[in-house]
C-alpha positions as CSV (number, residue, x, y, z in Angstrom):
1,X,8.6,-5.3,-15.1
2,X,10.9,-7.5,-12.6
3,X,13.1,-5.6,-10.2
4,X,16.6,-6.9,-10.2
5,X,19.1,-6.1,-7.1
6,X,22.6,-6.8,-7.1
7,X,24.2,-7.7,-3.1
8,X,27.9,-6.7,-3.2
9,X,28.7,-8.1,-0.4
10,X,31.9,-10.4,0.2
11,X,30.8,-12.0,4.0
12,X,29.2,-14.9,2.9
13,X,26.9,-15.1,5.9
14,X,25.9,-11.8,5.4
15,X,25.6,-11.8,1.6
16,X,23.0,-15.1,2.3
17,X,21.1,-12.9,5.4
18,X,20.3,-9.7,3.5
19,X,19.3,-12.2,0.1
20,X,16.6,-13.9,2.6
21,X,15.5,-10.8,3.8
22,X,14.9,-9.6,0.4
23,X,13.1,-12.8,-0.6
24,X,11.0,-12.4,2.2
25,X,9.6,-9.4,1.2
26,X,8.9,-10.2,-2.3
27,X,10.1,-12.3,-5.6
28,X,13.3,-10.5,-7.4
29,X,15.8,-11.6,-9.2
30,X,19.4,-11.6,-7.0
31,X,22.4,-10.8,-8.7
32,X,26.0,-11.5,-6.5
33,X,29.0,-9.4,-7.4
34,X,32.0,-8.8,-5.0
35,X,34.6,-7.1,-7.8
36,X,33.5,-3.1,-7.0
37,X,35.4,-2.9,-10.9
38,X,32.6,-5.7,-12.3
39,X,29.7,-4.3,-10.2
40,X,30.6,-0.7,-12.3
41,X,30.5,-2.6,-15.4
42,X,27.5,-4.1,-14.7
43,X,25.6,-0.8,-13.6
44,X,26.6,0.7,-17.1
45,X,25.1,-2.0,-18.4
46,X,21.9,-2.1,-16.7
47,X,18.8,-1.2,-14.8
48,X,18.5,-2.0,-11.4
49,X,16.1,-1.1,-8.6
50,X,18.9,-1.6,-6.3
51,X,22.5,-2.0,-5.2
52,X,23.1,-3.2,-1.8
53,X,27.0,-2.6,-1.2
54,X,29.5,-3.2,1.9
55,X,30.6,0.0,2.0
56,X,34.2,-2.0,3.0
57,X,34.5,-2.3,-0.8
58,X,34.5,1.5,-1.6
59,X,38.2,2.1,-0.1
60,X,39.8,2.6,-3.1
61,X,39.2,6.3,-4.0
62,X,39.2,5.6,-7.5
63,X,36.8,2.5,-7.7
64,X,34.2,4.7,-5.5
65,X,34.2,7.8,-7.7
66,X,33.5,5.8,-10.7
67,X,30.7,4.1,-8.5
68,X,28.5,6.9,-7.7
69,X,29.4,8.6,-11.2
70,X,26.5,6.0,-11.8
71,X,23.9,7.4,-9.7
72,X,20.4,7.1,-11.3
73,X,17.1,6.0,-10.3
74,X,18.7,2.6,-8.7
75,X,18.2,2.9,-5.1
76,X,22.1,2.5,-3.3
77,X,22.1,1.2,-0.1
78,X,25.4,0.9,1.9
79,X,25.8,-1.8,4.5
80,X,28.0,-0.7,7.8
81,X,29.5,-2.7,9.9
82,X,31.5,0.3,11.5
83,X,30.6,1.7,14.6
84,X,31.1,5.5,13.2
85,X,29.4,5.8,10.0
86,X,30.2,9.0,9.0
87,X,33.9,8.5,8.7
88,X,33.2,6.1,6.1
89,X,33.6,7.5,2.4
90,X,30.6,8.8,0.7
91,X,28.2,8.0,3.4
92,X,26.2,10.8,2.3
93,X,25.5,9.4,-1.4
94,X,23.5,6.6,-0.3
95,X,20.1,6.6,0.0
96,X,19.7,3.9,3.0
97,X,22.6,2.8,5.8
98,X,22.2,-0.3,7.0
99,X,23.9,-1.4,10.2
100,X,24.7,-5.0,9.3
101,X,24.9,-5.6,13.6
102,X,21.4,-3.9,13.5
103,X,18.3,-6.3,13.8
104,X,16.5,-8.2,11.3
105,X,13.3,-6.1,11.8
106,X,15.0,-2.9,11.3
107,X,16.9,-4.0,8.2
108,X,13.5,-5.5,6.9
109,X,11.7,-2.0,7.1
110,X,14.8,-0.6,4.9
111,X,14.8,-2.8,2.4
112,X,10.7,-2.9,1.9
113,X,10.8,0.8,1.7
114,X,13.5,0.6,-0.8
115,X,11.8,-1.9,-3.1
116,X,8.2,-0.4,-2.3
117,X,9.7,2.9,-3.6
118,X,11.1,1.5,-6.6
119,X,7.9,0.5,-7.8
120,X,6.6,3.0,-8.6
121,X,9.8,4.7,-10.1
122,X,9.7,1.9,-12.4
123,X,6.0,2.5,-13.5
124,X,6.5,6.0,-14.4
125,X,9.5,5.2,-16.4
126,X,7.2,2.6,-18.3
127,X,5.0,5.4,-19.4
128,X,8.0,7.8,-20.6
129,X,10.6,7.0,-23.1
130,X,14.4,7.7,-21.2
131,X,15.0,10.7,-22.6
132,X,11.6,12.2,-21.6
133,X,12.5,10.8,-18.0
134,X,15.5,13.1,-18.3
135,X,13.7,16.3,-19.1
136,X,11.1,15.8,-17.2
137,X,13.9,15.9,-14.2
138,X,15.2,19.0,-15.5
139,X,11.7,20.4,-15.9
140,X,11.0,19.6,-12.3
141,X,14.5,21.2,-11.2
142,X,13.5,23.9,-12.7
143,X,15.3,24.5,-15.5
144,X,14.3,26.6,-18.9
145,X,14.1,24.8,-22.3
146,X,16.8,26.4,-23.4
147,X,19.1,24.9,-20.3
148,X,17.4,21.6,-20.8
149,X,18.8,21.7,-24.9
150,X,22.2,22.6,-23.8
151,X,22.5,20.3,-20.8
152,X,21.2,17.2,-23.1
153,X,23.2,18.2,-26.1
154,X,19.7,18.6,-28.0
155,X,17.8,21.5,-29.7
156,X,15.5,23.8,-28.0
157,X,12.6,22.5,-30.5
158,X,13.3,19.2,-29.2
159,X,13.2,19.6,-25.8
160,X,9.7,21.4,-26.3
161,X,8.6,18.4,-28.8
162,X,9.3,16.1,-25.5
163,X,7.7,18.6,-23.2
164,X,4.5,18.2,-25.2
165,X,4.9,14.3,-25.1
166,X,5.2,14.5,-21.9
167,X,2.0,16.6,-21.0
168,X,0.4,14.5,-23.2
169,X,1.6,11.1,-22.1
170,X,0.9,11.8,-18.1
171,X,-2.1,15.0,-18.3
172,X,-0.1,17.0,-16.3
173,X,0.4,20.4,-17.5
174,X,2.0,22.7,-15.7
175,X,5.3,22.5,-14.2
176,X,4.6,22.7,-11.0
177,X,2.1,19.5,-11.6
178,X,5.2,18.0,-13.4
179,X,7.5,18.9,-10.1
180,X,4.7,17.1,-7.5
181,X,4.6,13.8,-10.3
182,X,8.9,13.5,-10.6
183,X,8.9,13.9,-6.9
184,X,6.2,11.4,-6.1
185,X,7.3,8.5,-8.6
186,X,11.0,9.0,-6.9
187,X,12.4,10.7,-10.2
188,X,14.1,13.4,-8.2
189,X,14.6,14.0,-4.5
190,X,12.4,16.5,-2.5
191,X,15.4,18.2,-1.2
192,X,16.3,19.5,-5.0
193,X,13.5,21.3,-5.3
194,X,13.9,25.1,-5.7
């Protein structure tokens, strides 16, 4: 499967920096938005390992919200250019900060890690239909069938019929096996863990 990154960047210079970077680390395909409102349209519409944004572009509290109402396995990494990061608006949503006056070296290391994580993200997905993906997630939260059916609109039957696809599909069959696999493919964070 290709990985596909979108640069919402609207410096050129920049915008042109971060692309070589990228294409130094390995072959994706580059997609250039600068409108936040067609970059939310776009992530709707499709999977990405990552969005690299100028966090500049998230000032209108509106446009942001509906950004990381998106949130999903894409990997979101912000771009600073501001000396004091945390005063910038959702700094805490993204998963890497890049200081654009940083060096190349550091910025390198980000991104690899970024796209190296992704990779595997993108294999287990392979192997599990979507809606598996998404109750496996809640599995490895922690949550009961019965939560799983209500918070996927779904029956309790049919939650258990993917729980069985799912042990069957990867091996794995207890949850806490389930919990160490989301966690290790990058399907859910470490720190959501009960």
């Amino acid at each position: 499967m290709s990985k596909s990154v979108v640069i919402s960047i609207s410096f050129y210079i920049t915008k042109r920096g971060i692309a070589a970077i990228i294409n130094d680390i390995e072959e994706v395909n580059l997609i250039f938005i600068d409108d936040i409102k067609e970059l939310n349209h776009y992530l709707e519409l499709n999977r990405l390992t990552a969005v690299i944004i100028d966090q500049s572009l998230l000032k209108n509290k509106q446009d942001a919200g509906l950004f990381f109402q998106l949130k999903d396995t894409t990997t979101y990494i912000a771009l600073n250019s501001n000396e004091d990061e945390q005063s910038l608006p959702h700094t805490k949503k993204f998963d890497h900060i890049i200081d654009s006056k940083g060096n190349k070296d550091k910025i390198f290391t980000v991104l690899e890690n970024a796209l190296k994580s992704k990779s595997k993200t993108s294999e287990a997905s392979s192997i599990l239909s979507e809606r598996e993906t998404e109750v496996l997630k809640l599995v490895a939260l922690g949550y009961t069938n019965q939560q799983i059916a209500e918070k996927l609109f779904i029956s309790k039957h049919t939650v258990i019929s993917h729980r069985k696809n799912i042990t069957s599909k990867l091996g794995i069959k207890t949850v806490s096996g389930l919990t160490v696999y989301a966690v290790l493919n990058n399907l859910i964070p470490k720190d959501q863990i009960q």
